[in-house]
N, C-alpha and C positions, 0 to 999 in steps of 0.2 A: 504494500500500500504506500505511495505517494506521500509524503507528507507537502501541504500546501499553503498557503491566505486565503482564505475567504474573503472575501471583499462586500461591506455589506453597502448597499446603496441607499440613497436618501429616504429612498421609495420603501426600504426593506426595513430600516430604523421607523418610520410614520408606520410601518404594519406591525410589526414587533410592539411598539406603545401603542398601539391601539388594542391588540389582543391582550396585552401586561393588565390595563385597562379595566376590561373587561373581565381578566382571568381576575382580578381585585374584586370585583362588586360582584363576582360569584361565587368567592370566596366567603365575603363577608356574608352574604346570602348562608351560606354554607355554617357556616360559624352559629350565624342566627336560629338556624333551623335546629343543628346539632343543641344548642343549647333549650329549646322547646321540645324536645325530642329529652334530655336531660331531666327537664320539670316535669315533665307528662308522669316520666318514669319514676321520678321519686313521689309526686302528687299517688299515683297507684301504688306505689307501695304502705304509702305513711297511710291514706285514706280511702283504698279499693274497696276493704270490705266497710268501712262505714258508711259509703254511699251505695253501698249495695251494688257493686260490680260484680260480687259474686252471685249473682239473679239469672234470673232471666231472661235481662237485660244485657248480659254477656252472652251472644251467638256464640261462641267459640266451645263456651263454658270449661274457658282457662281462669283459673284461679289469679288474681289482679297481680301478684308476687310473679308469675311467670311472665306475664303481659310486660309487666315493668322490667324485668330482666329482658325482656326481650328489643324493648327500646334501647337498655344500655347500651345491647351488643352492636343495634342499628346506628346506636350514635357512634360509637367506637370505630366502626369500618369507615362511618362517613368523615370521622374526623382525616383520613389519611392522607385521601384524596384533594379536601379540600386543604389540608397543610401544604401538599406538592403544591398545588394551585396557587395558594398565597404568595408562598415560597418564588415560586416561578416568577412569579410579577415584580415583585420586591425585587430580585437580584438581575431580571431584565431593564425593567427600568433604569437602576443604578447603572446598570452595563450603557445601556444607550445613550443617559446625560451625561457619563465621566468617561466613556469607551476607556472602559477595562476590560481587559481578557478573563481574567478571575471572575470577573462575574457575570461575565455572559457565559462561561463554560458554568458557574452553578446552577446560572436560569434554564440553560439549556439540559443541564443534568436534572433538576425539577419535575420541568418537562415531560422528559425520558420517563421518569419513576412515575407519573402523573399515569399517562396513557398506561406502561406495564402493570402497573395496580387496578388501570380499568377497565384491562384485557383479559387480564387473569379473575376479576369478580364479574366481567359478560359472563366469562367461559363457566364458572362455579356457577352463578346464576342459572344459565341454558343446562347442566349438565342438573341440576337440583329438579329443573322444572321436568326434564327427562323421564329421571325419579319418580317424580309423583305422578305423571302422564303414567306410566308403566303402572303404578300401584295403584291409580284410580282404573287402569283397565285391570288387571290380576283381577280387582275387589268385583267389579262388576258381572265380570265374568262369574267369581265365584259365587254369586248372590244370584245370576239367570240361571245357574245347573242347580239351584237348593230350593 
């Protein structure tokens, strides 16, 4: 492999801050959400069954303590992505008003980790829903021969 310059152009710097930008207020979006997603979860835990979650008024009829564990773990995967994402912005931006190589290679390493973490939770996703595609036919099937 070649080692080379990149050369970035005017045009490329105005794209770079505008997605930095954007990857910013989707973050903080992200941050917002994660931290509602936080309350939900301790609100069910402290006071599910006093407001009577555990009814049936709960479809699921999961007990509010798993509901709430279950937001934790939602908030936890979402924080990761949205850290890459802040991350990215922050050290692009810095790269594009002071052009430093340091930190365009971190925005860009960001980046990189950003997409591979929402590559690898598509694929867990698709491969879950699989899963339960399969297990809701198994179930049916086994419920038309009974």
């Amino acid at each position: 492999m070649s080692n080379f310059d990149l050369q970035l152009t005017n045009k490329n710097k105005e794209d770079l801050l505008i997605a930095a930008k954007w990857a910013k207020v989707l973050a903080i979006f992200g941050y917002v959400v994660m931290a509602i997603m936080v309350l939900a979860a301790v609100i069910l835990l402290i006071g599910g069954s006093a407001m009577g979650l555990n009814s049936a008024a709960n479809q699921a009829n999961l007990p509010s303590s798993v509901l709430s564990i279950l937001y934790f773990v939602m908030a936890a995967f979402y924080y990761f992505p949205v850290t890459f994402m802040y991350k990215m912005s922050k050290y692009l931006r810095a790269a594009i008003n002071n052009s430093t190589q340091t930190e365009f290679d971190l925005g860009i390493g960001f980046l990189a980790k950003f997409f591979k973490f929402s590559g690898y939770m598509t694929i867990g996703i698709i491969a879950l829903y699989v899963v339960i595609l399969i297990g809701v036919v198994v179930v049916g099937i086994s419920a038309a021969l009974t």
